[in-house]
TIFI-382077 format. One record per residue (C-alpha): x, y, z; residue in three letters. Coordinates in steps of 0.5 Angstrom, whole numbers. Example, Ala and Ser with C-alpha at 12.3 -4.5 7.8 and 13.67 -1.06 7.14 Angstrom:
+-------+-------+-------+------+
!     X !     Y !     Z ! type !
+-------+-------+-------+------+
!    25 !    -9 !    16 !  ALA !
!    27 !    -2 !    14 !  SER !
+-------+-------+-------+------+
% end
This chain:
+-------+-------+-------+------+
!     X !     Y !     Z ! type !
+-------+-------+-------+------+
!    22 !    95 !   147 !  UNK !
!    27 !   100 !   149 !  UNK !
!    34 !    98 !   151 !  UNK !
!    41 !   101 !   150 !  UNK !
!    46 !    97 !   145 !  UNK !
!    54 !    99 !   146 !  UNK !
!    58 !   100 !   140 !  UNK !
!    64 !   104 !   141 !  UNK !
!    69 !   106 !   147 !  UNK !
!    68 !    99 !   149 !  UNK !
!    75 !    96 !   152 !  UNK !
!    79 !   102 !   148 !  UNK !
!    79 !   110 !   150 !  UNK !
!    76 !   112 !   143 !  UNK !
!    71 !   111 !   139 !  UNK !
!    64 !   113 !   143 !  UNK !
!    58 !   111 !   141 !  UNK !
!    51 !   109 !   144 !  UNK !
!    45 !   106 !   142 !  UNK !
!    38 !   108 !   145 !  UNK !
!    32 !   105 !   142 !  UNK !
!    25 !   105 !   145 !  UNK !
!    19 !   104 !   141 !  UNK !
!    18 !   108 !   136 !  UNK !
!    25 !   113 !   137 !  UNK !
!    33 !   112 !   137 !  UNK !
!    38 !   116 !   139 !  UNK !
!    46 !   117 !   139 !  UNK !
!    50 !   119 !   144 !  UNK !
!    56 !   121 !   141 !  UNK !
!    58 !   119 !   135 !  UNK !
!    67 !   118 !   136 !  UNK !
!    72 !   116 !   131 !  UNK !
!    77 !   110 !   133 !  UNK !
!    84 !   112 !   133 !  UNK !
!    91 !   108 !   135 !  UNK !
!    93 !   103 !   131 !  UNK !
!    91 !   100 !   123 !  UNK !
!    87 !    95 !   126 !  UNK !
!    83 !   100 !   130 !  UNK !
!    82 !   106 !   126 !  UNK !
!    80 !   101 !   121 !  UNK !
!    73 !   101 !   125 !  UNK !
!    72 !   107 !   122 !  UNK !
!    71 !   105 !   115 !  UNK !
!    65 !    99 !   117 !  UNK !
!    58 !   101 !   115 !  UNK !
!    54 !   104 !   121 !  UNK !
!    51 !    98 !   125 !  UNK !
!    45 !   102 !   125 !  UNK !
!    41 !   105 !   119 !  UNK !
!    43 !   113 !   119 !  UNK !
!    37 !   115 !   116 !  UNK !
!    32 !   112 !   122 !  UNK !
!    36 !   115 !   128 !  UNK !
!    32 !   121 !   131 !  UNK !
!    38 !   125 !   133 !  UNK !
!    44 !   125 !   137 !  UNK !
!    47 !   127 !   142 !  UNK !
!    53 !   130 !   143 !  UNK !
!    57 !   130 !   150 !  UNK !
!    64 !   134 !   147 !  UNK !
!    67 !   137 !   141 !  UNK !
!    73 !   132 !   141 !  UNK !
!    74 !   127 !   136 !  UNK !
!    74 !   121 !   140 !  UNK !
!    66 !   123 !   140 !  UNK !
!    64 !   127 !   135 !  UNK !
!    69 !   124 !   128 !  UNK !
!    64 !   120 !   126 !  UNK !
!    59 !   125 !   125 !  UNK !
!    61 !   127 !   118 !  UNK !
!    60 !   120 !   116 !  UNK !
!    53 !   119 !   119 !  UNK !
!    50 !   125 !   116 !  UNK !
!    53 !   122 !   109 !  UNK !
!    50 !   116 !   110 !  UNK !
!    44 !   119 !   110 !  UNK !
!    42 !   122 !   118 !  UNK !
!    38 !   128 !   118 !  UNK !
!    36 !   129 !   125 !  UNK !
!    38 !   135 !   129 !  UNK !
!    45 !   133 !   133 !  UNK !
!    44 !   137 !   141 !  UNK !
!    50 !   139 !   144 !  UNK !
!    52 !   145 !   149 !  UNK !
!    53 !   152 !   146 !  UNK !
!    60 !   151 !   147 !  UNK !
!    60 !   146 !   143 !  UNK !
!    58 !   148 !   137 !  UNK !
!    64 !   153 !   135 !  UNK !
!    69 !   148 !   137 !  UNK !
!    66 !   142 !   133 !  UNK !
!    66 !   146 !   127 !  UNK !
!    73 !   147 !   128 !  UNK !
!    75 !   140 !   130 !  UNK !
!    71 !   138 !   125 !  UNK !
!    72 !   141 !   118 !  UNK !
!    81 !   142 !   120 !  UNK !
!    79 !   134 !   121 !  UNK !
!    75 !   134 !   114 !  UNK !
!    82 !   138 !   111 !  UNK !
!    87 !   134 !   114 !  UNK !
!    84 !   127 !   112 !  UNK !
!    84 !   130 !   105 !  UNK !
!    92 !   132 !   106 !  UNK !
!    94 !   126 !   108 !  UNK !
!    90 !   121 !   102 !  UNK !
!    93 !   126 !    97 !  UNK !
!   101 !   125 !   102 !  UNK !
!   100 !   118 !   102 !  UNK !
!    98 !   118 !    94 !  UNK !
!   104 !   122 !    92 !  UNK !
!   109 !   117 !    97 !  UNK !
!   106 !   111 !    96 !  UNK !
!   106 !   108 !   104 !  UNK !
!    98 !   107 !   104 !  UNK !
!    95 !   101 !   104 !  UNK !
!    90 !   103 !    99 !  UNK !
!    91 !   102 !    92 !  UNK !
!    88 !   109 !    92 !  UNK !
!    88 !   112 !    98 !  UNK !
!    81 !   116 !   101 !  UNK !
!    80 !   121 !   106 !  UNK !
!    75 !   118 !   111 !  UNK !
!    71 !   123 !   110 !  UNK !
!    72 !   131 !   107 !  UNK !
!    71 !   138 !   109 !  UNK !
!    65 !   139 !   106 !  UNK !
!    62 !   133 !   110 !  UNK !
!    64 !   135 !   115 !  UNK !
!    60 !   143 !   114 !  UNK !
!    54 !   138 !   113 !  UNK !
!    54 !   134 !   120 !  UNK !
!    55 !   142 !   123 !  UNK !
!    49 !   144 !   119 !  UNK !
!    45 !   139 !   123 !  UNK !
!    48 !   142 !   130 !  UNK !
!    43 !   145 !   136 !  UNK !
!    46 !   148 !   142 !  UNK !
!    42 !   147 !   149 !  UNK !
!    43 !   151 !   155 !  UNK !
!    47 !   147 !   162 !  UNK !
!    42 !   145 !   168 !  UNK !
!    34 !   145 !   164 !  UNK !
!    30 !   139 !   162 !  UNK !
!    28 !   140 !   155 !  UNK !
!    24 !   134 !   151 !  UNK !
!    27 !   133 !   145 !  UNK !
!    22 !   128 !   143 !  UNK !
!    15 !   126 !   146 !  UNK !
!    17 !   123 !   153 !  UNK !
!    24 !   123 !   153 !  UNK !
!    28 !   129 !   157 !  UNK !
!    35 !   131 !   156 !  UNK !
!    39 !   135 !   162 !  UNK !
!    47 !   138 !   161 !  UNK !
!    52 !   139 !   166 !  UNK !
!    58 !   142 !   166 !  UNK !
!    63 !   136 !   166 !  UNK !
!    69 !   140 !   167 !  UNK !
!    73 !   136 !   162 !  UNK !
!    73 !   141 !   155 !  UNK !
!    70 !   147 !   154 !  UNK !
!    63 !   145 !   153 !  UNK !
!    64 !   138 !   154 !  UNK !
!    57 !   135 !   158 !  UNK !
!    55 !   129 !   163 !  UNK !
!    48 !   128 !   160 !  UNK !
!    42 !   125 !   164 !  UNK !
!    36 !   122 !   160 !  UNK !
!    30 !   121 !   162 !  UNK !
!    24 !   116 !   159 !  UNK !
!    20 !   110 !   159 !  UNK !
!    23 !   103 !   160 !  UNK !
!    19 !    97 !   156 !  UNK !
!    15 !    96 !   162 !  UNK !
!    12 !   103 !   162 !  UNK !
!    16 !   105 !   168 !  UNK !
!    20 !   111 !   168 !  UNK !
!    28 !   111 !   168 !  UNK !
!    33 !   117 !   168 !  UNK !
!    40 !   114 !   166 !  UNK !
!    46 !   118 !   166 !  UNK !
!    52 !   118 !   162 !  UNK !
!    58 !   122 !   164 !  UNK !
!    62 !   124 !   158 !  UNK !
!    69 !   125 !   160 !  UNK !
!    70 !   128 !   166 !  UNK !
!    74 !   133 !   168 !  UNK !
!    79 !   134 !   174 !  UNK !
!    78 !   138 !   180 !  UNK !
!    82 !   145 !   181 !  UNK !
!    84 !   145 !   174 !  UNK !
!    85 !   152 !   171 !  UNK !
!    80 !   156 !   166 !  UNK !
!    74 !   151 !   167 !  UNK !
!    68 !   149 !   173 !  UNK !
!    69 !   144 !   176 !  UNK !
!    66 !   137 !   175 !  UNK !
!    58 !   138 !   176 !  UNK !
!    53 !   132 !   179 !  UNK !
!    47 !   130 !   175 !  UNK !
!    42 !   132 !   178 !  UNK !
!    36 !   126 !   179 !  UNK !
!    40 !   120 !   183 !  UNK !
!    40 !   116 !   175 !  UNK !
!    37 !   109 !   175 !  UNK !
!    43 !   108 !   171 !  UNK !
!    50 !   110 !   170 !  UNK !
!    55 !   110 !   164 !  UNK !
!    61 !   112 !   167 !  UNK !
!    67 !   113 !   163 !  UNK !
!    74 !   110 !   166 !  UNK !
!    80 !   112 !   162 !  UNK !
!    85 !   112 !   168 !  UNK !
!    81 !   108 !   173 !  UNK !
!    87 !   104 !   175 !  UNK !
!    91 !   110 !   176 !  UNK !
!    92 !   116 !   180 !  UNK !
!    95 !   122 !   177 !  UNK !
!   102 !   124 !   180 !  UNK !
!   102 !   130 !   185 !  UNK !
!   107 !   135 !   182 !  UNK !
!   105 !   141 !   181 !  UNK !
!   104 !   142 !   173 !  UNK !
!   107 !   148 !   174 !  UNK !
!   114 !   146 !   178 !  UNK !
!   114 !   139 !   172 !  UNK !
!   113 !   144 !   166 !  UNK !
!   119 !   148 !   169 !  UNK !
!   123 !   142 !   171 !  UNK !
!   123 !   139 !   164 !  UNK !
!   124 !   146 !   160 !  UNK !
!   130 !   148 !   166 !  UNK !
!   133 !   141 !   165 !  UNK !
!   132 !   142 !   157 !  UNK !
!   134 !   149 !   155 !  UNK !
!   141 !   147 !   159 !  UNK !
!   142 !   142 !   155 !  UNK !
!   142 !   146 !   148 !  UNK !
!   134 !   142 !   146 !  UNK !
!   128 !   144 !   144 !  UNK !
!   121 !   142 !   148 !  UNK !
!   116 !   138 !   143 !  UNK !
!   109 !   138 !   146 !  UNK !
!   104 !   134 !   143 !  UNK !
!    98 !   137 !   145 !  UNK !
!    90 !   136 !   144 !  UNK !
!    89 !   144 !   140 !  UNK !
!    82 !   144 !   144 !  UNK !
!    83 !   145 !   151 !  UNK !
!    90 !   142 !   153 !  UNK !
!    93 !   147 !   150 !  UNK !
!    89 !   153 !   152 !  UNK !
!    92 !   149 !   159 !  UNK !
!    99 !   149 !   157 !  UNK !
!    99 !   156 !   155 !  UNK !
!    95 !   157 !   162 !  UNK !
!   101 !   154 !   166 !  UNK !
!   107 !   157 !   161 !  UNK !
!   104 !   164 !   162 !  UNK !
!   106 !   163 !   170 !  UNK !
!   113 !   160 !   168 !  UNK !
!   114 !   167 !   164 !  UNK !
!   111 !   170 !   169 !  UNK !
!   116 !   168 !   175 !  UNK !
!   121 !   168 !   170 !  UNK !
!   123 !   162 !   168 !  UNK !
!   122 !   162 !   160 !  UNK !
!   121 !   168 !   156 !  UNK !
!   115 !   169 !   151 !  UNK !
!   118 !   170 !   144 !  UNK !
!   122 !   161 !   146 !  UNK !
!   115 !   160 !   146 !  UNK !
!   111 !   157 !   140 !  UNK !
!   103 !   154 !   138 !  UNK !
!   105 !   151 !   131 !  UNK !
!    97 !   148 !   131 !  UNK !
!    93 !   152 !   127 !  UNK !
!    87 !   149 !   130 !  UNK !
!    89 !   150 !   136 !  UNK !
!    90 !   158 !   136 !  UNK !
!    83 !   158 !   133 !  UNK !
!    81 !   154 !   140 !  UNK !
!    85 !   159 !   144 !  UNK !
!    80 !   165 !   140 !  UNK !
!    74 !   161 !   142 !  UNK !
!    77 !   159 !   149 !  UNK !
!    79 !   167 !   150 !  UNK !
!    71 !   168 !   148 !  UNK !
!    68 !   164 !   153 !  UNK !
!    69 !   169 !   158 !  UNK !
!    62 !   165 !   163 !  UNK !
!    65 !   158 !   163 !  UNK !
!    71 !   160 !   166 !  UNK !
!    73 !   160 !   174 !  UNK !
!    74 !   164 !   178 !  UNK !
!    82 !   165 !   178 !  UNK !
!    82 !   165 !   170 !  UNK !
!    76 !   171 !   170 !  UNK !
!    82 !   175 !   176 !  UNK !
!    87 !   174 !   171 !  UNK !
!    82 !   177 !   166 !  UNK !
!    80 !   183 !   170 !  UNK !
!    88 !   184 !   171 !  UNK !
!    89 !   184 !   164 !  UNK !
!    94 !   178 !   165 !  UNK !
!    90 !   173 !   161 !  UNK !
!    94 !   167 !   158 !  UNK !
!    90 !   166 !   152 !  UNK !
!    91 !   173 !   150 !  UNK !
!    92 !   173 !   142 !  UNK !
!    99 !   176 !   144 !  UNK !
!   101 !   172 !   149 !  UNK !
!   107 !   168 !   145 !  UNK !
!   108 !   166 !   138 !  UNK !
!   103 !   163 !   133 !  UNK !
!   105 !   159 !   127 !  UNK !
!    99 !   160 !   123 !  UNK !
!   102 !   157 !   116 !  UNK !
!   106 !   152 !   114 !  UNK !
!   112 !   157 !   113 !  UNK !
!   112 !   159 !   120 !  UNK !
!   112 !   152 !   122 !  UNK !
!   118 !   149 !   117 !  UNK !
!   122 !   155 !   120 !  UNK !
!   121 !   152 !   128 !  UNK !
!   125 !   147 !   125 !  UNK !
!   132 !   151 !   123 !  UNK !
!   131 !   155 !   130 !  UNK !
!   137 !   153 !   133 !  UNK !
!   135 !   156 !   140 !  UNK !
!   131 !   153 !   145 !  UNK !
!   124 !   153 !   144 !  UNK !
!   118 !   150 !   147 !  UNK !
!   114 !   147 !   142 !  UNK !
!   106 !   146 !   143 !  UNK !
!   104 !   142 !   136 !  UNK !
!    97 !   138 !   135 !  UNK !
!    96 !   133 !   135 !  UNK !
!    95 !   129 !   142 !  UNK !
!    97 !   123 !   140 !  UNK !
!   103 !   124 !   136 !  UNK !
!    99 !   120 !   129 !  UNK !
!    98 !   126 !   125 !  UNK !
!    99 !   134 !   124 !  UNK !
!   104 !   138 !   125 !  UNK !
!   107 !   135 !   131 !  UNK !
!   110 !   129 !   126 !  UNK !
!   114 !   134 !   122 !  UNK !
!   117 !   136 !   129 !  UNK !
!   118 !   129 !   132 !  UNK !
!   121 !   127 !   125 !  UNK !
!   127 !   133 !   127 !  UNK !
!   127 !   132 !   133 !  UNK !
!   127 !   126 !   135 !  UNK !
!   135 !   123 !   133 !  UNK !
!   137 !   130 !   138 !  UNK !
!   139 !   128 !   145 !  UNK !
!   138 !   134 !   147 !  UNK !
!   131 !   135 !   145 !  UNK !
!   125 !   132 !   150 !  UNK !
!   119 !   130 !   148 !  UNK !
!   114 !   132 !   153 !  UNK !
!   107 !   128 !   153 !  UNK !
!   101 !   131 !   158 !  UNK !
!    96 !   127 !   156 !  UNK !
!    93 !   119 !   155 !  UNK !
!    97 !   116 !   150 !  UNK !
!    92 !   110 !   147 !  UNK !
!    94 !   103 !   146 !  UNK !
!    97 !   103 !   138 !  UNK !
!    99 !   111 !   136 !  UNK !
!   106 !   113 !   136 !  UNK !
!   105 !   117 !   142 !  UNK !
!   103 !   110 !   146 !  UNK !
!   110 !   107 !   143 !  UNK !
!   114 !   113 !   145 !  UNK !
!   112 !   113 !   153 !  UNK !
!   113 !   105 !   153 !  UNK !
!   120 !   106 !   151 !  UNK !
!   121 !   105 !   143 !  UNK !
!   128 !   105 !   139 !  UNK !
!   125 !   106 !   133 !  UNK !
!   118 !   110 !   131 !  UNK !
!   115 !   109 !   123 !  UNK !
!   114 !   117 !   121 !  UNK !
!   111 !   117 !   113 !  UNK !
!   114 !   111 !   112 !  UNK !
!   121 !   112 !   115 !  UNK !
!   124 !   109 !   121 !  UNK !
!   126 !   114 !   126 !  UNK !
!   132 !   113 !   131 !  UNK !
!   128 !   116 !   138 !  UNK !
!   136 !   119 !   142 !  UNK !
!   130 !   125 !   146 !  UNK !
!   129 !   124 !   152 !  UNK !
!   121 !   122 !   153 !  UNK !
!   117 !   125 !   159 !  UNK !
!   110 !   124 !   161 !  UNK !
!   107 !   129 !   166 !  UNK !
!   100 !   127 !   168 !  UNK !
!    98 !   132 !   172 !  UNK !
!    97 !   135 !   166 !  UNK !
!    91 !   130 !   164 !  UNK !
!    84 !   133 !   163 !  UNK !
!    81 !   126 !   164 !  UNK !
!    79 !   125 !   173 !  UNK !
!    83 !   119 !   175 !  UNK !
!    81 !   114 !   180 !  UNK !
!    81 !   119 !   186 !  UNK !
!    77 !   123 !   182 !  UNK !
!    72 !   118 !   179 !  UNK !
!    70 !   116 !   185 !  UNK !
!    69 !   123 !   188 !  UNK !
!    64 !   124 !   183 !  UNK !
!    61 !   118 !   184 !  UNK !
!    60 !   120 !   191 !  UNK !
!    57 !   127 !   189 !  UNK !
!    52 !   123 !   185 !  UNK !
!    44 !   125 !   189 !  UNK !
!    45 !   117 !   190 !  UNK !
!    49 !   111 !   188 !  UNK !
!    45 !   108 !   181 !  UNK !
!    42 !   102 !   181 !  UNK !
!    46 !    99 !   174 !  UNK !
!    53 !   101 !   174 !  UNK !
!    56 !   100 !   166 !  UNK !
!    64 !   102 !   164 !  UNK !
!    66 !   105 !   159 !  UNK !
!    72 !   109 !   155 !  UNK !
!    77 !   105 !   159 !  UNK !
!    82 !   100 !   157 !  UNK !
!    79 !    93 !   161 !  UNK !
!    85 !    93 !   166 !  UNK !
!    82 !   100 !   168 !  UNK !
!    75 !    98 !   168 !  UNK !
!    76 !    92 !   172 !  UNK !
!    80 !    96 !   177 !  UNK !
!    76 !   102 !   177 !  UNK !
!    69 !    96 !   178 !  UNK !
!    73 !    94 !   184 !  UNK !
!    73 !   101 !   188 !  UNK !
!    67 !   102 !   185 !  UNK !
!    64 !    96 !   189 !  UNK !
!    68 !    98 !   196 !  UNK !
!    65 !   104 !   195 !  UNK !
!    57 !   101 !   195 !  UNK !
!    56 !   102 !   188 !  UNK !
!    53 !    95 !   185 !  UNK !
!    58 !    91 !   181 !  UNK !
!    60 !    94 !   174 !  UNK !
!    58 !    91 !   167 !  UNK !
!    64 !    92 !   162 !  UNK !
!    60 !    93 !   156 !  UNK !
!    63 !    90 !   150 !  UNK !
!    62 !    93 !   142 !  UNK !
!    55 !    89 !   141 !  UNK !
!    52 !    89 !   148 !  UNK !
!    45 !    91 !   149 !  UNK !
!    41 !    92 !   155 !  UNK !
!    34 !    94 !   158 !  UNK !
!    32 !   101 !   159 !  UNK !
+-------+-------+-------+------+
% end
């Protein structure tokens, strides 16, 4: 018996997991926490639907926490295998992973004192020292080598330009029938001539299978500059007397926004000192970004011989404490905002969003997909009204989408890859998109040759 069961990303951009059993082994790839609405992020409380204790390992393809936030809980429910991973990874997990353990301890003790959780007694999901646990079990691999994580079955990273680290995964094993297959999956694929990182790499042996993720298959990203529509916005903005609140991701699309504003301050359109990181996390990630001198691209390591780096720990304002955020709020000059979290559910961002978002002055600028059910989903569909620790806040801010700014390759950008592949695959399965993009990325993928695409849903298993 070997086969391969679907169990997160299925229908949704969050919540990646996958199941591979043979014989005798099982392994994990990605191990994500669901987020978007109540019902959604419910699924991460529900018991594994595999036993922890008997998987052989997981396999981690980057350090955001819509694959790697359930890690935590997995090694509290009993797994003890090693968890593989780029080395880039590593450093990052730890820091999304603990921040996370805290926050989710933060905010069972906020809900608790203010009574707005639907919990008697609310809990954290799991703690920072679950979370240093699963960090424990971490082992980093290099790019492009084959290694053989367990008799028989082979593993081979490379670069998929999304995140700092972040890997498409090939494995190589034997099927049910004793032949051998090599199945690859994606992870979250990156953009093309995006600052700081590599490019997106092929795998490199034509899979037999390909899991290929789709978040913005239906779509094609705008063609502005990144640079000419940050400007446009904080021009249009700082005119008006408001602020620029950015949720930002704290790894990776921060240290892009950063890249991008420290070329507006270059050409003059801002000044250092009206720009702000209020993310803890995120000025941490900037530190292991700023040290990760091999993953970057050629233009960035220019910069860095220059003396020129936007990632610089004295490149605009870093509010570390919790004072230093409060006081972003009774600033009354403009300001350009850079807070976590992404999707504008938690973090720091919230406080802001909560002062700023009754100004009509002010922009609340989103650069990233925004998932099905979160607050940052309600605001770009056109919400009057959004629920912030139980109150119901009037949205007067102008709200602006950049998707150039998207970490996440578009439909274009899916296909090139599928076309750089050694050859198409011979099974093709979807996953990490919402089903109008799955369906819509399918049909293009058919045009292009590809066999017709399956889209998985929670539960779903196949062959090896």
């Amino acid at each position: 018996m070997a086969q391969v069961t679907f169990l997160g990303a299925c229908g949704t951009v969050t919540g990646s997991a996958t199941l591979l059993e043979w014989s005798d082994r099982r392994l994990l790839v990605d191990c994500g926490m669901f987020q978007g609405d109540d019902e959604l992020e419910a699924r991460n409380r529900r018991p594994f639907p595999f036993d922890p204790a008997r998987l052989d390992g997981v396999i981690l393809t980057h350090a955001h926490l819509d694959h790697s936030g359930l890690l935590p809980r997995l090694v509290a429910a009993g797994f003890r295998g090693p968890i593989w991973c780029s080395k880039a990874t590593r450093p990052l997990a730890r820091l999304v992973l603990e921040d996370a353990g805290e926050l989710q301890e933060e905010e069972a003790r906020y809900a608790a004192k203010k009574g707005y959780s639907r919990y008697a007694e609310p809990r954290p999901l799991f703690t920072a020292a679950d979370a240093k646990a699963a960090l424990e079990r971490f082992e980093p691999l290099p790019f492009h080598e084959w290694r053989e994580l367990a008799p028989g079955i082979e593993i081979r990273l490379a670069r998929a330009g999304h995140l700092l680290g972040a890997a498409t995964v090939e494995i190589s094993a034997k099927g049910g029938d004793g032949a051998r297959r090599t199945w690859c999956f994606s992870g979250d694929v990156g953009r093309w001539d995006a600052p700081i990182l590599e490019d997106p790499e092929p795998p490199e042996r034509a899979p037999d299978a390909l899991v290929l993720e789709s978040t913005y298959g239906d779509r094609a990203h705008a063609d502005e500059d990144p640079v000419e529509g940050l400007g446009r916005v904080i021009r249009a903005t700082f005119e008006r007397g408001g602020s620029v609140v950015i949720p930002a991701f704290a790894l990776g699309r921060t240290q892009e926004l950063l890249y991008h504003l420290a070329t507006l301050v270059e050409a003059g359109v801002l000044a250092e000192s009206a720009v702000f990181t209020d993310s803890p996390m995120a000025i941490r990630a900037t530190e292991i970004y700023r040290q990760a001198q091999p993953e970057f691209d050629e233009e960035l390591r220019e910069r860095v011989r220059r003396g020129e780096s936007p990632l610089a720990a004295d490149r605009f304002q870093r509010c570390r404490t919790v004072e230093e955020s409060k006081a972003l709020n009774e600033r009354r000059e403009p300001a350009v905002i850079v807070a976590a979290s992404g999707m504008a559910n938690g973090g720091r961002v919230v406080h802001h969003l909560l002062r700023r978002l009754p100004d009509p002055r002010s922009t609340i600028l989103f650069v990233g997909f925004q998932a099905a059910g979160t607050r940052g989903r309600a605001l770009v569909d056109g919400a009057d009204t959004v629920s912030i620790h139980g109150r119901r806040v009037a949205v007067a801010a102008r709200i602006e989408t950049l998707a150039g700014l998207s970490a996440h390759a578009d439909r274009r950008e899916l296909e090139r890859w599928v076309r750089a592949l050694p050859a198409l695959p011979r099974r093709l399965f979807l996953n990490h998109g919402e089903d109008t993009a799955r369906k819509a990325l399918a049909a293009e993928l058919t045009e292009l040759g590809a066999p017709r695409a399956a889209l998985p849903l929670s539960g779903d298993a196949v062959d090896w």
